[in-house]
C-alpha positions as CSV (number, residue, x, y, z in Angstrom):
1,X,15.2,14.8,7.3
2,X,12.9,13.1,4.7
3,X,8.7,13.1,5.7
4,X,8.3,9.6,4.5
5,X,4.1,9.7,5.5
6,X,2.3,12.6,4.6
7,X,-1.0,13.9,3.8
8,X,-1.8,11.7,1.0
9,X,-0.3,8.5,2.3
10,X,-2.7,8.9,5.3
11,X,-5.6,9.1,3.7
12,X,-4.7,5.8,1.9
13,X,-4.3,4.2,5.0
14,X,-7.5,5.2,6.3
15,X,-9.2,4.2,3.4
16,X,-7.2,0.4,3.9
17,X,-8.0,0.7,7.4
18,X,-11.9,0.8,6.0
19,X,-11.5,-1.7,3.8
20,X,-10.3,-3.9,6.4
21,X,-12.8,-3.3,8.6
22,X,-15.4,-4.1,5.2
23,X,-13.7,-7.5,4.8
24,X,-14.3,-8.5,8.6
25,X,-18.1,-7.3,8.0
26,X,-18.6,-9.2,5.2
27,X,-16.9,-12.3,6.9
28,X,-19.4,-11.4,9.8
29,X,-22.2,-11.1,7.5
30,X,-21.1,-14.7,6.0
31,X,-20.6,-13.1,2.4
32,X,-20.3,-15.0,-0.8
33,X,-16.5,-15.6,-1.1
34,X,-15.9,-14.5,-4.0
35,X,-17.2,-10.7,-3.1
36,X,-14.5,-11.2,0.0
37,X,-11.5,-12.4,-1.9
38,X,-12.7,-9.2,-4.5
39,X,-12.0,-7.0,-1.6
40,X,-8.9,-8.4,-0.3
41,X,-7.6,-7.8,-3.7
42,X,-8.8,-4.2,-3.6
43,X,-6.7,-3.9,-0.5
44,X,-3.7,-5.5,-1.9
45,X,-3.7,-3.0,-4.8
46,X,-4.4,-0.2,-2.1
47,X,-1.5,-1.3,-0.3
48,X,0.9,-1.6,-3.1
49,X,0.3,1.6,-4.2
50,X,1.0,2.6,-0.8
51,X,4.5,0.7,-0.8
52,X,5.1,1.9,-4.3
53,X,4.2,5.6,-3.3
54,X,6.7,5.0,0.4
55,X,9.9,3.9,-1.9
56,X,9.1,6.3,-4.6
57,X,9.8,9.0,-2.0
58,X,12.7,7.2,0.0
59,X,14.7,6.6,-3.6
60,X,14.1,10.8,-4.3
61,X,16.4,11.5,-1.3
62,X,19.3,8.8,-1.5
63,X,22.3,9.9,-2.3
64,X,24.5,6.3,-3.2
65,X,23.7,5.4,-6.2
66,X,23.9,1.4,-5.4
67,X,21.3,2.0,-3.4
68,X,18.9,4.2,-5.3
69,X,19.5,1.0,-7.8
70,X,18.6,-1.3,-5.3
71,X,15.5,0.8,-4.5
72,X,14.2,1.4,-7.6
73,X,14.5,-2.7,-8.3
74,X,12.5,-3.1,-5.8
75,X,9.9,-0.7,-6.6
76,X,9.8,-2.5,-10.2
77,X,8.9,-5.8,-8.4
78,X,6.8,-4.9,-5.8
């Protein structure tokens, strides 16, 4: 049985999970736009780490070789 989340991984997504809730404060708080669309890109680099970090541990365990192919294409792309 493969742990796909653990310790590390969570703490990533509690630190997206703050940044999320930055980005609705600074919509609240009628921020400049450009600072907002700065930290949605902060997120999406958080969160493709994230993904990278998920298949990275998924393509470890696989055992076909068709699909550790397909996997690792798709952590090139992602």
């Amino acid at each position: 049985m493969v742990k796909v989340l653990q310790k590390p991984e969570i703490s990533q997504l509690h630190r997206l999970s703050g940044q999320l809730r930055g980005v609705e404060k600074m919509v609240n708080q009628n921020a400049k736009v450009s600072e907002i669309l700065q930290q949605i890109e902060a997120v999406r680099g958080n969160l493709k780490t994230l993904e990278k970090r998920i298949l990275g541990q998924k393509i470890k365990n696989l055992k076909d070789e068709e699909l550790k192919k397909t996997y690792n294409y798709l952590l090139k792309i992602s």
